[in-house]
VEXSE-829774 format. One line per 4 residues: number of its first residue (from 1); their letters; for each residue z negated, x negated, y negated of N, C-alpha, C, CB. Coordinates in steps of 0.05 Angstrom, whole numbers, plus 5000, padded with zeros to 4 digits. Glycine has a CB too. Layout:
! VEXSE-829774
NUM> A> Z X Y Z X Y Z X Y Z X Y ~ ...
//
This chain:
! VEXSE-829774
1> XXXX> 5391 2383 3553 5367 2387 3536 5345 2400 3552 5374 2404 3511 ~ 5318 2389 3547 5297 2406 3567 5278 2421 3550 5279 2387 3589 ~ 5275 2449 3561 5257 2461 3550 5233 2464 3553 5263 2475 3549 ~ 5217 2463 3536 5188 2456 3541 5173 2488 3545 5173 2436 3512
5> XXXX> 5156 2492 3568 5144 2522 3573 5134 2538 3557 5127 2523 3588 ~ 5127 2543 3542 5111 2559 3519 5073 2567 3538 5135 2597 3511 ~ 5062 2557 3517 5032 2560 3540 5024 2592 3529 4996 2529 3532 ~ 5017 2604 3552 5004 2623 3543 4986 2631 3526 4997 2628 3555
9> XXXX> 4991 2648 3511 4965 2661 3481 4948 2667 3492 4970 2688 3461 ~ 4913 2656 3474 4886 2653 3483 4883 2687 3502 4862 2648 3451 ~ 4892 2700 3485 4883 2727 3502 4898 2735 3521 4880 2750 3488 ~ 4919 2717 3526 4925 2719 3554 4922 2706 3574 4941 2721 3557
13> XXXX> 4910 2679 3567 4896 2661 3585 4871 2669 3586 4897 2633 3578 ~ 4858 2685 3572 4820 2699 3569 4836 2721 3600 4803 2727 3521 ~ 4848 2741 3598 4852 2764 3612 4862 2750 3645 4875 2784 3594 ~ 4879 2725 3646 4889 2715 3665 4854 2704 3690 4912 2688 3648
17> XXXX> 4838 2695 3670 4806 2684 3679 4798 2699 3688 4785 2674 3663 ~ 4795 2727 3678 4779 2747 3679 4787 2766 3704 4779 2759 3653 ~ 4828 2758 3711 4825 2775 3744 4825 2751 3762 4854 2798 3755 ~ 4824 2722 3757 4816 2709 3775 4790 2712 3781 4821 2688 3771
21> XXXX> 4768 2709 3766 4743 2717 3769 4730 2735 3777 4735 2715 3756 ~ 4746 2769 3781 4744 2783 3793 4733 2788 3816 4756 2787 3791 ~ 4769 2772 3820 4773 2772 3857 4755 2756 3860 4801 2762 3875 ~ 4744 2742 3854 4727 2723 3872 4704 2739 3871 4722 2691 3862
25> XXXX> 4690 2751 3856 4663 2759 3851 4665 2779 3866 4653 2766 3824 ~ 4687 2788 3873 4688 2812 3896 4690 2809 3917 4703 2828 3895 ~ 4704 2778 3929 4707 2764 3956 4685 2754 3965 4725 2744 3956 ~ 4661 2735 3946 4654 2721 3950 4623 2734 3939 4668 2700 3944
29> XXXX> 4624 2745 3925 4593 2762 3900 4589 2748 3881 4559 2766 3910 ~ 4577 2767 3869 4579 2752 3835 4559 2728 3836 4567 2776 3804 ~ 4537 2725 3853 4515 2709 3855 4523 2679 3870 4493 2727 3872 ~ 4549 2684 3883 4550 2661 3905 4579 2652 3890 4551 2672 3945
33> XXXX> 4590 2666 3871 4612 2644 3860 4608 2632 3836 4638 2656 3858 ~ 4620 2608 3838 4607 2590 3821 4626 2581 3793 4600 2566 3840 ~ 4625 2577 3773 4639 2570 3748 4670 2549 3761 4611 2549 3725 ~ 4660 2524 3775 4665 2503 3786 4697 2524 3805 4633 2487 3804
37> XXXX> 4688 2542 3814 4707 2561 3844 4720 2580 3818 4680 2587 3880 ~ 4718 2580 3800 4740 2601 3776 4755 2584 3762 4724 2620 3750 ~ 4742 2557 3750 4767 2538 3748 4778 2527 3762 4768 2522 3738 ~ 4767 2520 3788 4793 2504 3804 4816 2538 3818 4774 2476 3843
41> XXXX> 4802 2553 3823 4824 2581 3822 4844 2582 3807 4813 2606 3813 ~ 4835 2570 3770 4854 2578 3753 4880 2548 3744 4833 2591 3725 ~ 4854 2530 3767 4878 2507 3761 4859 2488 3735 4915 2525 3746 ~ 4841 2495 3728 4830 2476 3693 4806 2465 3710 4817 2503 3653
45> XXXX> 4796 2451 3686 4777 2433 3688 4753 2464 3681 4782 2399 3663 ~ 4722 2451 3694 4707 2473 3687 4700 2475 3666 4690 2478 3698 ~ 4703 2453 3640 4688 2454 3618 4721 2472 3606 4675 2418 3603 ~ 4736 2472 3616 4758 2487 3593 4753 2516 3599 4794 2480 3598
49> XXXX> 4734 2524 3622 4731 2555 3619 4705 2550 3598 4724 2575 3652 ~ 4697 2544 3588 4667 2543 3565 4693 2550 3543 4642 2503 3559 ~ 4713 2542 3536 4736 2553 3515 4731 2571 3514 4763 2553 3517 ~ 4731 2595 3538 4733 2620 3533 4706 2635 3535 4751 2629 3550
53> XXXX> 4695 2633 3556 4675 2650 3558 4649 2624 3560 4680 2673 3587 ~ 4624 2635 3545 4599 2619 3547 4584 2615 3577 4579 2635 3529 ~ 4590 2631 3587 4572 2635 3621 4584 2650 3643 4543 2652 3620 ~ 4584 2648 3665 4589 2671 3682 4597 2692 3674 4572 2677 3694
57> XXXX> 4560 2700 3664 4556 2722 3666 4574 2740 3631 4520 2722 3673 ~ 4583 2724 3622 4591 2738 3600 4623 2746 3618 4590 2716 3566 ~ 4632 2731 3633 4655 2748 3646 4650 2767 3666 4674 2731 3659 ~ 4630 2768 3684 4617 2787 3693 4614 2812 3676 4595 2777 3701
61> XXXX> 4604 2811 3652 4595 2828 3633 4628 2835 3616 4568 2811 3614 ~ 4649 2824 3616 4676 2835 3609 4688 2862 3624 4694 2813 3615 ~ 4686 2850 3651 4701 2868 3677 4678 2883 3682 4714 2850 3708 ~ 4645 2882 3673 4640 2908 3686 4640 2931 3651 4602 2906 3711
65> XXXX> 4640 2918 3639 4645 2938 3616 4676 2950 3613 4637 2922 3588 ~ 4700 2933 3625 4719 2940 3617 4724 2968 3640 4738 2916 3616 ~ 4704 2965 3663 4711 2982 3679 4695 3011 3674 4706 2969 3705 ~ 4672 3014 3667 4655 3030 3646 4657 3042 3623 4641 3020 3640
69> XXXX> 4673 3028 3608 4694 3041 3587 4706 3059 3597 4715 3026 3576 ~ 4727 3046 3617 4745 3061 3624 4738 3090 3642 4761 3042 3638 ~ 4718 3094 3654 4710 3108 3670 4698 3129 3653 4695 3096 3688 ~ 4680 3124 3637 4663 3147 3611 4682 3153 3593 4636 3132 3589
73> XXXX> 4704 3141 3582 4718 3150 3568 4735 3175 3582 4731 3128 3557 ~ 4747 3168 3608 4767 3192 3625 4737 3205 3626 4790 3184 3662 ~ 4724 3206 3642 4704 3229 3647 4702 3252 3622 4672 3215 3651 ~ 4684 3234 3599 4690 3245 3560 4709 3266 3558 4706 3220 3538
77> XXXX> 4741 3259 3565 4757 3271 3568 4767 3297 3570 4759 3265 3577 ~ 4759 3286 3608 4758 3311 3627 4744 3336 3621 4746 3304 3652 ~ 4723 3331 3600 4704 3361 3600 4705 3367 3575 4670 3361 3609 ~ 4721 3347 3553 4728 3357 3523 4732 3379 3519 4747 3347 3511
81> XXXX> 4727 3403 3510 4745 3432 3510 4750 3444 3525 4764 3435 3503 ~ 4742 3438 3555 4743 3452 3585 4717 3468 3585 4743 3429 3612 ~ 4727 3490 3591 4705 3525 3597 4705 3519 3622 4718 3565 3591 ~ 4719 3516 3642 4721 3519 3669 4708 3503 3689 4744 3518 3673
85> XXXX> 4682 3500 3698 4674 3475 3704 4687 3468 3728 4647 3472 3705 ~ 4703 3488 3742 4711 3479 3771 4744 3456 3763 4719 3517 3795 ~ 4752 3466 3743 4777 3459 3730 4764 3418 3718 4786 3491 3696 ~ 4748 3430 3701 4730 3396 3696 4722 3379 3710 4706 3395 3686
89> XXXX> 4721 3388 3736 4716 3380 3758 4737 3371 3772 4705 3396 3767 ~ 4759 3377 3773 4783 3377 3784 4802 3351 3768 4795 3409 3780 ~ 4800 3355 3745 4810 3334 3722 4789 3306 3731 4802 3348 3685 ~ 4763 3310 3740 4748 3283 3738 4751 3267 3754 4724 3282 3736
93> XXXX> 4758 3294 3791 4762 3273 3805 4789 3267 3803 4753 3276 3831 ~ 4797 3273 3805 4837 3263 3796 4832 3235 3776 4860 3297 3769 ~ 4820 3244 3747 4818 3208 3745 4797 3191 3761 4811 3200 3715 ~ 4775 3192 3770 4764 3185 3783 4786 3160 3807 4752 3210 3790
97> XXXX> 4803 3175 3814 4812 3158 3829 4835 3136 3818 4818 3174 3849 ~ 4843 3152 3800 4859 3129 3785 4851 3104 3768 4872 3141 3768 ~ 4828 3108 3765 4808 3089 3751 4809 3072 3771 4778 3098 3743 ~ 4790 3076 3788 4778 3056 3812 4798 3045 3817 4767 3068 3839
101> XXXX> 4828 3055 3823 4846 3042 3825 4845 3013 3819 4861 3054 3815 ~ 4841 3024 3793 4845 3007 3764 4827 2980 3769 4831 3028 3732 ~ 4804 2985 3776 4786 2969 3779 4762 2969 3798 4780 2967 3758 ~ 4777 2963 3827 4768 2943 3855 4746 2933 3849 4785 2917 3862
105> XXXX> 4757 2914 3844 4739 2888 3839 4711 2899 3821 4759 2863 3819 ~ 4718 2903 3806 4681 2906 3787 4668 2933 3805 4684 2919 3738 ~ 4685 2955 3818 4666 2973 3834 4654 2957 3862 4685 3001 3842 ~ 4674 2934 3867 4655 2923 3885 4628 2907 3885 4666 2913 3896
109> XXXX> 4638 2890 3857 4614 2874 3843 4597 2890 3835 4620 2858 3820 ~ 4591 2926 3831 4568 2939 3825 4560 2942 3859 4574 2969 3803 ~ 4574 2949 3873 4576 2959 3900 4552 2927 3913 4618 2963 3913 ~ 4562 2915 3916 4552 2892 3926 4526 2873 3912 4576 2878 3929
113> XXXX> 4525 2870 3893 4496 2862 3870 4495 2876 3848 4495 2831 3856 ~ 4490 2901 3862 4474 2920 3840 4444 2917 3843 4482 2953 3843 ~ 4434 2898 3855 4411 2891 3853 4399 2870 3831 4408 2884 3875 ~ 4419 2862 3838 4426 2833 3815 4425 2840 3779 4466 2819 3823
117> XXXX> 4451 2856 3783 4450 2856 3759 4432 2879 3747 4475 2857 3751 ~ 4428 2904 3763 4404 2919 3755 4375 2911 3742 4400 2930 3776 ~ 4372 2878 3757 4343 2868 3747 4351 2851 3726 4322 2851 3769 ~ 4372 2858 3709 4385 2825 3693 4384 2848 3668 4427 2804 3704
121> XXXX> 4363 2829 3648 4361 2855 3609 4387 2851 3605 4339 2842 3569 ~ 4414 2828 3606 4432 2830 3591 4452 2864 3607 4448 2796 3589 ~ 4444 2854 3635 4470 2884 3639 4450 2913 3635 4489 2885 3683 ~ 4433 2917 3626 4418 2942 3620 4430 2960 3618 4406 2944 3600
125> XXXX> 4457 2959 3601 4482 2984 3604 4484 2992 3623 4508 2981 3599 ~ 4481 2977 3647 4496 2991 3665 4480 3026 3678 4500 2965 3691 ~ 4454 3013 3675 4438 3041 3678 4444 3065 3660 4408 3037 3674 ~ 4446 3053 3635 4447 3069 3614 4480 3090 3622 4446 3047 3582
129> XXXX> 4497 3081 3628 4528 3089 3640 4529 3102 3663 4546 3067 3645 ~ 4512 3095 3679 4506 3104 3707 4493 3140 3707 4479 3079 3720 ~ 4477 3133 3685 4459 3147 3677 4485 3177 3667 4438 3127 3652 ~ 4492 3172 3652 4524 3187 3636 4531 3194 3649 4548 3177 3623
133> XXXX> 4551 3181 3666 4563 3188 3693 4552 3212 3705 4561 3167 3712 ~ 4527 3208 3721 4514 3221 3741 4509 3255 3718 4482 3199 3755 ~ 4498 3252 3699 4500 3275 3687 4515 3293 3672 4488 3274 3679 ~ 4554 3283 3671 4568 3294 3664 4579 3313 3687 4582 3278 3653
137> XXXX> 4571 3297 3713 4585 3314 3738 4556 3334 3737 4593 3291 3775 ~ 4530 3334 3737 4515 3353 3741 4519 3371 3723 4493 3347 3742 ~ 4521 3370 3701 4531 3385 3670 4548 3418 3685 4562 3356 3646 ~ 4569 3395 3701 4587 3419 3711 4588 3428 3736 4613 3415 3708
141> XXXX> 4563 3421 3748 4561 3432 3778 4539 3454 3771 4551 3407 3804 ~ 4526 3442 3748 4504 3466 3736 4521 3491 3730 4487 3455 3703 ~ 4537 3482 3709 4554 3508 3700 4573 3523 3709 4564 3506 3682 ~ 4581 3508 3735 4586 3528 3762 4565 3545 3776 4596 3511 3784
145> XXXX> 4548 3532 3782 4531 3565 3787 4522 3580 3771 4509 3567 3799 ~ 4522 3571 3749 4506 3593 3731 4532 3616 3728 4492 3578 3695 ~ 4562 3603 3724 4579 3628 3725 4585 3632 3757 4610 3624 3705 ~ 4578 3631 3770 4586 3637 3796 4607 3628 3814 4589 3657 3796
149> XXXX> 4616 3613 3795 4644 3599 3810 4627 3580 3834 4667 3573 3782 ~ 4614 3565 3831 4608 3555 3850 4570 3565 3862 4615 3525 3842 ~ 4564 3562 3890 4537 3567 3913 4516 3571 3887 4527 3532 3940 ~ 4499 3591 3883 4483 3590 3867 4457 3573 3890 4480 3623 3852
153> XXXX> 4449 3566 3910 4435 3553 3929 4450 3518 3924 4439 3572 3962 ~ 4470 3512 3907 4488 3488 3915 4463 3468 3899 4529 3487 3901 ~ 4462 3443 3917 4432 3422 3911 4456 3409 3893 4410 3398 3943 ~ 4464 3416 3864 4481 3394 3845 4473 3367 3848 4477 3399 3814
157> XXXX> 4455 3359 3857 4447 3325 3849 4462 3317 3876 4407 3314 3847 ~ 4450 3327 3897 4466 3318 3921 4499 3315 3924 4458 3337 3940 ~ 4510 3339 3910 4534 3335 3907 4547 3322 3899 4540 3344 3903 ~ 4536 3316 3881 4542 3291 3859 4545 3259 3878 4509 3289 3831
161> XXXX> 4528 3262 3881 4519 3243 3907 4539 3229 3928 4501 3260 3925 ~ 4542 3258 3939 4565 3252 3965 4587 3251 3954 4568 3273 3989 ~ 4607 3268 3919 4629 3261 3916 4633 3235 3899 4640 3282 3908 ~ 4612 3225 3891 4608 3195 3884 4603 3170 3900 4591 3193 3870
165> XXXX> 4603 3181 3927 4597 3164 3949 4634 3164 3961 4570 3181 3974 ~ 4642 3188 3963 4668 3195 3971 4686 3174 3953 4674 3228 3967 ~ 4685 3180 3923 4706 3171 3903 4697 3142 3903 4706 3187 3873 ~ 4680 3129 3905 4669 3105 3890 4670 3079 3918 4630 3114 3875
169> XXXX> 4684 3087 3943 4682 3074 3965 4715 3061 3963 4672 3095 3992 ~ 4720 3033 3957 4741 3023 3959 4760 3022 3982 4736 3005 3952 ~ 4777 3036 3999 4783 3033 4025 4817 3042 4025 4761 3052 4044 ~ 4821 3031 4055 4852 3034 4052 4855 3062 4073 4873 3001 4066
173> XXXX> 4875 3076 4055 4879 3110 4075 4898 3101 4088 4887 3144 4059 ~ 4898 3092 4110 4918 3097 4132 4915 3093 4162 4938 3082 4127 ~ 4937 3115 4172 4930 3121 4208 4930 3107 4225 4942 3136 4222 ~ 4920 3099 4249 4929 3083 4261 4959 3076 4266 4917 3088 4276
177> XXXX> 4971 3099 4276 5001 3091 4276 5019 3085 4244 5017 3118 4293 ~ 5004 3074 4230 5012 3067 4205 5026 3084 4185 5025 3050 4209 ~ 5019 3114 4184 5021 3137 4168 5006 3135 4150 5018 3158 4178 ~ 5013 3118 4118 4983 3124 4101 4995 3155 4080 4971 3088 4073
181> XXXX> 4983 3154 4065 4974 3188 4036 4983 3171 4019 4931 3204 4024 ~ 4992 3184 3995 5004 3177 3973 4973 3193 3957 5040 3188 3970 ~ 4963 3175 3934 4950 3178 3921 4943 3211 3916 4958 3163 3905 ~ 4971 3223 3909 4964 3253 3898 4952 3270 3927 4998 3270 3884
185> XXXX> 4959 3259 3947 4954 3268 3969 4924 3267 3977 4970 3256 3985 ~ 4910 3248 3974 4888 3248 3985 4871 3264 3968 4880 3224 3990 ~ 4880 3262 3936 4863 3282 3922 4866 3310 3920 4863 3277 3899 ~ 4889 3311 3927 4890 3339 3939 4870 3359 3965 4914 3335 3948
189> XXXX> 4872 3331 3977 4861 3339 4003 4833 3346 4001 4865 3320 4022 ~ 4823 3325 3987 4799 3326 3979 4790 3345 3959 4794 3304 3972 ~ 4801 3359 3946 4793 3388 3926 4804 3406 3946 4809 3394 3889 ~ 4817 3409 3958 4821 3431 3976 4785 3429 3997 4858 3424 3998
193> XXXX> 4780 3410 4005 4767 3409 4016 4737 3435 4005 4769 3380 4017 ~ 4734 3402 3987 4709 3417 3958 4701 3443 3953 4719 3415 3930 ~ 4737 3457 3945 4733 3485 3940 4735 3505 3949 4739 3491 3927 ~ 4752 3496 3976 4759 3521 3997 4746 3528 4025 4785 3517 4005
197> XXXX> 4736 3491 4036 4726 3484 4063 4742 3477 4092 4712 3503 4068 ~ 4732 3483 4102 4745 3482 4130 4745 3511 4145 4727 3460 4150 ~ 4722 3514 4135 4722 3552 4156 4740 3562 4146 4696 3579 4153 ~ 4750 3579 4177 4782 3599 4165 4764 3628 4155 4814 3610 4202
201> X> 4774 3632 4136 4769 3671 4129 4784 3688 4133 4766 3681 4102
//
């Protein structure tokens, strides 16, 4: 007797499109891959991706919202009921990195045509989120100096800056002689860094 495969449920064939389309928009950019290069990826004809999504850009607009969610919501979080801004701080970058984890691909598709989609009315959010972001971390670099925990001279915007330049850079940690960090490790390293430095006292 032969058994016939069971086809995958719409929303798991929608979610299956959506990390093929990823990777490509992150291999290739969201501008230079084409409808035509996501169905033959997924194996269908290109009119069977119109089943799911209307345009590109409405899967473009999935993965960078799903990644934006995800990022404002942990941030939200992190400073819910936290007095401590060095502690809020500590919680954000810790998810910070577990996010990105999470989602490569759409930090590279902002990383790589954020020009693109910056001049496009449908992704307008993204400023609007960008916008969130950048002032939840100032929120608490403010309210570190004002209690003294952190440089009352510290330029908050800049900081913001360089540990969003630090966290938001997709890359592989490992040594040449092929010694890499285990996740908890590098964030460790990196708040030791933050809050203690390099000078010995």
């Amino acid at each position: 007797m032969t058994t016939t495969k069971k086809a995958a449920p719409p929303s798991e064939r929608r979610a299956h499109l959506v990390r093929l389309a990823a990777d490509l928009f992150a291999e290739q950019g969201f501008r230079a891959t084409t409808v035509r290069q996501i169905a033959d990826a997924a194996g269908i004809l290109s009119g069977s991706l119109y089943h799911h999504f209307d345009s590109k850009e409405s899967i473009g607009d999935e993965i960078l919202r799903g990644f934006l969610d995800d990022v404002l919501g942990g941030y939200r979080e992190a400073v819910t009921g936290v007095d401590d801004p060095r502690a809020a701080i500590e919680r954000m970058v810790r998810f910070s990195t577990a996010a990105l984890s999470r989602h490569r691909a759409a930090l590279t598709m902002l990383q790589n045509d954020w020009a693109y989609f910056s001049a496009q009315k449908r992704f307008a959010y993204l400023r609007t989120a960008m916008r969130e972001i950048e002032q939840t971390w100032l929120d608490q670099l403010e309210r570190g100096k004002q209690t003294g925990q952190f440089r009352a001279d510290l330029d908050a915007r800049l900081a913001y800056r360089l540990l969003r330049d630090i966290l938001w850079i997709p890359t592989s940690w490992k040594q040449a002689r092929g010694r890499s960090w285990t996740t908890d490790e590098i964030v460790d390293g990196l708040l030791r860094l933050l809050f203690d430095g390099i000078v010995a006292r």
